[in-house]
Z-matrix of the N, CA and C atoms (Angstrom, degrees):
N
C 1 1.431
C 2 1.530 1 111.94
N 3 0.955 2 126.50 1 -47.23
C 4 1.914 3 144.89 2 154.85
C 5 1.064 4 99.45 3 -12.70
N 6 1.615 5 121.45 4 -68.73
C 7 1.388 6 134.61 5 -157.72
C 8 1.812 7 112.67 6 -76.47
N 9 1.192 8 109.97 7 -0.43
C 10 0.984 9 123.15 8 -148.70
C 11 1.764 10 89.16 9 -119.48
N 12 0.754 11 107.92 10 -50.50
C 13 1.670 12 114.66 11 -166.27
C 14 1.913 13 88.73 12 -108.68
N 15 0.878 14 138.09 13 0.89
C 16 1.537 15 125.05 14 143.95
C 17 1.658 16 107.69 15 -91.14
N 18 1.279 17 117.26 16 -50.47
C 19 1.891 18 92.90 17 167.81
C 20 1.377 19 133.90 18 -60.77
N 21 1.326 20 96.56 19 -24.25
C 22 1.592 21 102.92 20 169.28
C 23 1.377 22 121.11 21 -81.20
N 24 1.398 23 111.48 22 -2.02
C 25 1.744 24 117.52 23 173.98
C 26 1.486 25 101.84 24 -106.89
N 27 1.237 26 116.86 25 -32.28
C 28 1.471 27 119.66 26 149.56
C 29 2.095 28 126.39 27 -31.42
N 30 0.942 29 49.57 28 -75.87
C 31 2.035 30 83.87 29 173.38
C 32 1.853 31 95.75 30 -34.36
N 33 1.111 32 78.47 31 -84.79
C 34 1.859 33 95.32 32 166.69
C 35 1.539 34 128.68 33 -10.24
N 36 1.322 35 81.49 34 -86.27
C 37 1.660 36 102.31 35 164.79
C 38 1.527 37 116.15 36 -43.96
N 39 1.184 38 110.98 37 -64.29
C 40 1.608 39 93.01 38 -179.35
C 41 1.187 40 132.53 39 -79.73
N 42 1.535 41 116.74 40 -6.51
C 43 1.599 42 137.20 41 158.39
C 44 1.489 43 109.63 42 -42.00
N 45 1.846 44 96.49 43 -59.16
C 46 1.288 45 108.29 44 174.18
C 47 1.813 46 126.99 45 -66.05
N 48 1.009 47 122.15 46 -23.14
C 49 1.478 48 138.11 47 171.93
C 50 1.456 49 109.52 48 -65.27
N 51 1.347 50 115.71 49 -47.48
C 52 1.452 51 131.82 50 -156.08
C 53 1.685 52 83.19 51 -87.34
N 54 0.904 53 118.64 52 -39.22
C 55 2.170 54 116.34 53 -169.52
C 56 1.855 55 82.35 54 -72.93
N 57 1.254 56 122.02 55 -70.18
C 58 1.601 57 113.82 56 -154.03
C 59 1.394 58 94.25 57 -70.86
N 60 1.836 59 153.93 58 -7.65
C 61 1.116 60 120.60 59 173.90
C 62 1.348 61 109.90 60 -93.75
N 63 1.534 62 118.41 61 -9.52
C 64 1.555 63 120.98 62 152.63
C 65 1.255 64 137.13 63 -74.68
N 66 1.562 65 111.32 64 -4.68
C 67 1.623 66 119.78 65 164.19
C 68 1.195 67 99.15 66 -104.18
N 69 1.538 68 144.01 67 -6.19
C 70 1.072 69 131.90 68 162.92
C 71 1.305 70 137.73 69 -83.84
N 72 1.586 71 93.01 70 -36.19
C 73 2.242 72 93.84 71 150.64
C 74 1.214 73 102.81 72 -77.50
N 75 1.330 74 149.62 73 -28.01
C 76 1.603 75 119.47 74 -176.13
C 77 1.488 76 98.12 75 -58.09
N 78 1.378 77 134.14 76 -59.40
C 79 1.339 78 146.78 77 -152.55
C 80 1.613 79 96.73 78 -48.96
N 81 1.470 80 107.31 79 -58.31
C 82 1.533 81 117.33 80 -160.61
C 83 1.830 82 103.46 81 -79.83
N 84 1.726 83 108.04 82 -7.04
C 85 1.455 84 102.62 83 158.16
C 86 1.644 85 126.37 84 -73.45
N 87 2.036 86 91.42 85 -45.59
C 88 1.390 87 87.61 86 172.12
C 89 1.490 88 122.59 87 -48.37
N 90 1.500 89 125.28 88 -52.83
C 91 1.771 90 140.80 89 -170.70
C 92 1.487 91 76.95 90 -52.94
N 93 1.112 92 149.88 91 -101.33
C 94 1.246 93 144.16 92 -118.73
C 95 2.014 94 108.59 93 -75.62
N 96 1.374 95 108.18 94 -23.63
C 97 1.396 96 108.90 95 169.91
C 98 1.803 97 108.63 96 -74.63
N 99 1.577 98 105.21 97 -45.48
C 100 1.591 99 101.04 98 175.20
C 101 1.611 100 121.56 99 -58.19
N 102 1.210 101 112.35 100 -54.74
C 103 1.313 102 124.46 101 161.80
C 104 1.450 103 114.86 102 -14.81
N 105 1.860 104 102.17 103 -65.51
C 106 1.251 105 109.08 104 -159.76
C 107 1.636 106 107.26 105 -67.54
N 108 2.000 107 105.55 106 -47.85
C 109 0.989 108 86.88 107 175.66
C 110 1.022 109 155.53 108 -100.42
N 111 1.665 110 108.04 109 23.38
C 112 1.303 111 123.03 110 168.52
C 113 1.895 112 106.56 111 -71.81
N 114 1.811 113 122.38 112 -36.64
C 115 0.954 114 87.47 113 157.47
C 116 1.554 115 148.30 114 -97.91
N 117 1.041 116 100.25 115 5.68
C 118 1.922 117 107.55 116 152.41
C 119 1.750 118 112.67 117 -40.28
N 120 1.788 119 98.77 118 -58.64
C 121 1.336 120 91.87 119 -152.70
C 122 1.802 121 91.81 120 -74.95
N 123 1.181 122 127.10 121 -52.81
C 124 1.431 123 116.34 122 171.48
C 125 1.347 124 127.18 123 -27.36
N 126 1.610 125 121.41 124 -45.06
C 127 1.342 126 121.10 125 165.51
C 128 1.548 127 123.07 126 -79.59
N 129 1.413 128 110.93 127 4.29
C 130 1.443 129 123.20 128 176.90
C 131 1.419 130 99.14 129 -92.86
N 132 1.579 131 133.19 130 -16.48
C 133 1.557 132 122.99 131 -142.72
C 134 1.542 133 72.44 132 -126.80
N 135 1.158 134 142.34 133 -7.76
C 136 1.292 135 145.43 134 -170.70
C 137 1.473 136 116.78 135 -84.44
N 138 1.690 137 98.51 136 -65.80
C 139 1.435 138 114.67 137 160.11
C 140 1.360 139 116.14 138 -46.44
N 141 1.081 140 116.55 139 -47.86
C 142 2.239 141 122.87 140 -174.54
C 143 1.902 142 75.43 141 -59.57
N 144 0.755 143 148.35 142 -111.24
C 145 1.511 144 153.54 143 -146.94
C 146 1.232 145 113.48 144 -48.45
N 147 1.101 146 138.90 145 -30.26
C 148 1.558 147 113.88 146 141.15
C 149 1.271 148 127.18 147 -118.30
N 150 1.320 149 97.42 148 59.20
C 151 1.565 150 107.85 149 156.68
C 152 1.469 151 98.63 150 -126.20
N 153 1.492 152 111.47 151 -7.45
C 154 1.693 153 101.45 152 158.71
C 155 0.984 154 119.21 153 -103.67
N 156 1.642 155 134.46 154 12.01
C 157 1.349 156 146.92 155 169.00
C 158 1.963 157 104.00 156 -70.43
N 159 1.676 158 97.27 157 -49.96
C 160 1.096 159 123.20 158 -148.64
C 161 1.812 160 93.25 159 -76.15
N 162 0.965 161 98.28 160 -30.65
C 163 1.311 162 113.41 161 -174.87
C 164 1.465 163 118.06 162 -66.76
N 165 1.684 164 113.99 163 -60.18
C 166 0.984 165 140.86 164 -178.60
C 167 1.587 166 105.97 165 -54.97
N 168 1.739 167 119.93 166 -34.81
C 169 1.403 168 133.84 167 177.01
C 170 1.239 169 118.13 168 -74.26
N 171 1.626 170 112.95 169 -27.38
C 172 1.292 171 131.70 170 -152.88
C 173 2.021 172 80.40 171 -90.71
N 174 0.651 173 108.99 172 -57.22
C 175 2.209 174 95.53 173 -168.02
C 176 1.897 175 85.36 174 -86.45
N 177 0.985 176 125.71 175 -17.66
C 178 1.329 177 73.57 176 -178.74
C 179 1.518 178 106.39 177 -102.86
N 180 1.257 179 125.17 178 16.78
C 181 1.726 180 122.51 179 158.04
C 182 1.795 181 103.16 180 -86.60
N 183 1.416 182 125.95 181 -14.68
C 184 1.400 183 126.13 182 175.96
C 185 1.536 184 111.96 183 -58.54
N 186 1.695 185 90.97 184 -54.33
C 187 1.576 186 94.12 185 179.33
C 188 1.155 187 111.69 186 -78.02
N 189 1.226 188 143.35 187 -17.43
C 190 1.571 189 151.51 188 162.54
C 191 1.663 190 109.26 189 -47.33
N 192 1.190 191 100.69 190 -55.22
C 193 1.504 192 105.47 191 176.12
C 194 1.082 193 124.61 192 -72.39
N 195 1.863 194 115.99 193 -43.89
C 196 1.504 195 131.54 194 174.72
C 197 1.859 196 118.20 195 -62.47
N 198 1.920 197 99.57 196 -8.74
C 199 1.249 198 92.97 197 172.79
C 200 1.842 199 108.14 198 -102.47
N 201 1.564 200 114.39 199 -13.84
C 202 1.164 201 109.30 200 160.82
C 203 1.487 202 125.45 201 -70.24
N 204 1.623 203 118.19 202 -56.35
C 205 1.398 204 107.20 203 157.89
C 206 1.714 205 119.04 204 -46.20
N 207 0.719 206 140.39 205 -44.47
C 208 1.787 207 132.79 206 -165.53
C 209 1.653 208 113.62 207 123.83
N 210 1.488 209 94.48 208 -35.41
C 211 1.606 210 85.69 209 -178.57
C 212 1.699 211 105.14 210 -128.65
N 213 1.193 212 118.92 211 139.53
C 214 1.182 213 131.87 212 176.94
C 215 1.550 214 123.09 213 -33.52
N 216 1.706 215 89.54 214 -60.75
C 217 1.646 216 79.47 215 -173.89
C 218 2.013 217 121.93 216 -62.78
N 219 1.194 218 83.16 217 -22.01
C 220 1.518 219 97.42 218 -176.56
C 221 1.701 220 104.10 219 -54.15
N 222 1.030 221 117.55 220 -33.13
C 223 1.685 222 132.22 221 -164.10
C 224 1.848 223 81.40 222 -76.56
N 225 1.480 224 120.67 223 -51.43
C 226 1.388 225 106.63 224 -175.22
C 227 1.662 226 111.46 225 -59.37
N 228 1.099 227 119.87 226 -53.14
C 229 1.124 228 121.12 227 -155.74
C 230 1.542 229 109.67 228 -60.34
N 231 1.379 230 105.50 229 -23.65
C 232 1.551 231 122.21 230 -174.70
C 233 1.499 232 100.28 231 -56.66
N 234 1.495 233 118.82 232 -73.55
C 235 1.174 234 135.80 233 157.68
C 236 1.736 235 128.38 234 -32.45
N 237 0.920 236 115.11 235 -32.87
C 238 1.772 237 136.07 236 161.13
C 239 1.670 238 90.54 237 -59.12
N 240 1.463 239 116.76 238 -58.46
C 241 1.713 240 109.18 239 -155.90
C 242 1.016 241 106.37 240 -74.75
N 243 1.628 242 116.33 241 -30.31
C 244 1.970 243 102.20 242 -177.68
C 245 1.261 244 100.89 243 -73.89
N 246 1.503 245 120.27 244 -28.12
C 247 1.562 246 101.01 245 -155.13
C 248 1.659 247 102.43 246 -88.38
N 249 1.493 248 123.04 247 4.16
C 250 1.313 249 128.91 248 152.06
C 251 1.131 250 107.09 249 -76.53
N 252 1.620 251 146.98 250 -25.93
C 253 1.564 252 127.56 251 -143.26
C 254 1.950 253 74.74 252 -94.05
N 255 1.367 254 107.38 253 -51.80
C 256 1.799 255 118.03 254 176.23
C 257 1.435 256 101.39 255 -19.12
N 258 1.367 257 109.46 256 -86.05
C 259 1.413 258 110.51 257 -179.28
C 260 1.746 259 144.81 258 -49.19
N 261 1.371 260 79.97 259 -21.52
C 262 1.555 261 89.33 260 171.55
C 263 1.326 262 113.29 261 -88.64
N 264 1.355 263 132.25 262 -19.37
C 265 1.299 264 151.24 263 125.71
C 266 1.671 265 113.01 264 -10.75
N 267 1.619 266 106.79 265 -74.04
C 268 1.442 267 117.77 266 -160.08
C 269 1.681 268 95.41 267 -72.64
N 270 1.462 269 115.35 268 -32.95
C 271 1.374 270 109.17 269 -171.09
C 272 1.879 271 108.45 270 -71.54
N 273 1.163 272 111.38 271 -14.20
C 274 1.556 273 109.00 272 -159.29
C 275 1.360 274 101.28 273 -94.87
N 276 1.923 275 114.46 274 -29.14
C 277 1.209 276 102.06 275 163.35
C 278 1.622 277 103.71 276 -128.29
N 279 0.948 278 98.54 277 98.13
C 280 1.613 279 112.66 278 -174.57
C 281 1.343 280 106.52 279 -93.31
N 282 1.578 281 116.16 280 -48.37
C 283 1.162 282 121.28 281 -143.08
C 284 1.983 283 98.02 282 -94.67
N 285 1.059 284 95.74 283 -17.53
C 286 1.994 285 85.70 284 -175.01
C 287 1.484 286 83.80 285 -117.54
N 288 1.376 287 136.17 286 13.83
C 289 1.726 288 132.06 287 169.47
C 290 1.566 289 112.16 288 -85.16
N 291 1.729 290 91.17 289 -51.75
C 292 1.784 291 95.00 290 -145.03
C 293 2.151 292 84.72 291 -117.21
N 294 1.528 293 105.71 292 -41.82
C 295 1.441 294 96.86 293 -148.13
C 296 1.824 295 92.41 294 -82.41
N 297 0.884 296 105.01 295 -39.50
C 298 1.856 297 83.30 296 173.67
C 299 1.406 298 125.75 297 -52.10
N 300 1.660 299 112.44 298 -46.20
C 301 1.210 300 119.56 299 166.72
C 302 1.451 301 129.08 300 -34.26
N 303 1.050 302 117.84 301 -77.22
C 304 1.021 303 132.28 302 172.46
C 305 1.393 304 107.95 303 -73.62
N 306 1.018 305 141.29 304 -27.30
C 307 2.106 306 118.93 305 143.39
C 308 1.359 307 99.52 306 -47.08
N 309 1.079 308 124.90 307 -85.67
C 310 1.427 309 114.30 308 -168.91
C 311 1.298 310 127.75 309 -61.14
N 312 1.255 311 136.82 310 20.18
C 313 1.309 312 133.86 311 158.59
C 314 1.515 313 108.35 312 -95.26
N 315 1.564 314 115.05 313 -28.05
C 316 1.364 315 113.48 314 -163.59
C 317 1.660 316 96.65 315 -98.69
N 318 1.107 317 106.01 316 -18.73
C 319 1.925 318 95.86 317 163.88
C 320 1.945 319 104.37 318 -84.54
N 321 1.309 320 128.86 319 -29.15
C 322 1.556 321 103.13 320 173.46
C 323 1.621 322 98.34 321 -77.59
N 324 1.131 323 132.32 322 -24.69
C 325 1.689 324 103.39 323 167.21
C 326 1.479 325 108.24 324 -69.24
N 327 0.872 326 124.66 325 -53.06
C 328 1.704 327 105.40 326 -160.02
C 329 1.969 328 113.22 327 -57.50
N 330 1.677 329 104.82 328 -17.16
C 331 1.631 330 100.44 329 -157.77
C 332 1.732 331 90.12 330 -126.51
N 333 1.611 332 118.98 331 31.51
C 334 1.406 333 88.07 332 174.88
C 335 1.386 334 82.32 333 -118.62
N 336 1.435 335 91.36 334 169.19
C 337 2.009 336 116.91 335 -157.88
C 338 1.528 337 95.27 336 -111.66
């Protein structure tokens, strides 16, 4: 009877182990999905605000310029060319600028404890 009611407390126990180490990675999935996407959405609410900074700078250096050249649009186009020379910039080094970065930021969110 001993043997019987120690395997069955056996039994138990690791029934019970096996349930709390499966509510314990769900748990530590949720933390690591919130985590992440709290910072997504933070760097999403980041970008909206200065990309309306950038924006807001962007016409009024147009007309800044368009009143040094003489004519307005010219002040845009000025502003059009840097923010092409920029990009052709970001595209040439994209890959050891922007894409490691952000690989590696979004792997220390998903795996830090």
């Amino acid at each position: 009877m001993e043997e019987k009611s120690f395997t069955k407390k056996l039994y138990d126990q690791v029934e019970e182990y096996a349930k709390t180490s499966v509510e314990l990675y769900k748990l530590k999935a949720i933390n690591t999905f919130a985590d992440l996407f709290a910072s997504v959405s933070t760097g999403f609410i980041l970008g909206v605000i200065y990309f309306l900074i950038l924006f807001f700078i962007s016409i009024g250096l147009g007309f800044y310029f368009g009143e040094l050249f003489g004519k307005w649009h010219y002040g845009f186009f000025a502003v059009a060319g840097i923010y092409a020379i920029i990009a052709v910039f970001i595209y040439i080094y994209r890959i050891k600028c922007l894409k490691e970065k952000i690989n590696n930021y979004i792997i220390r969110q998903i795996f830090k404890d």
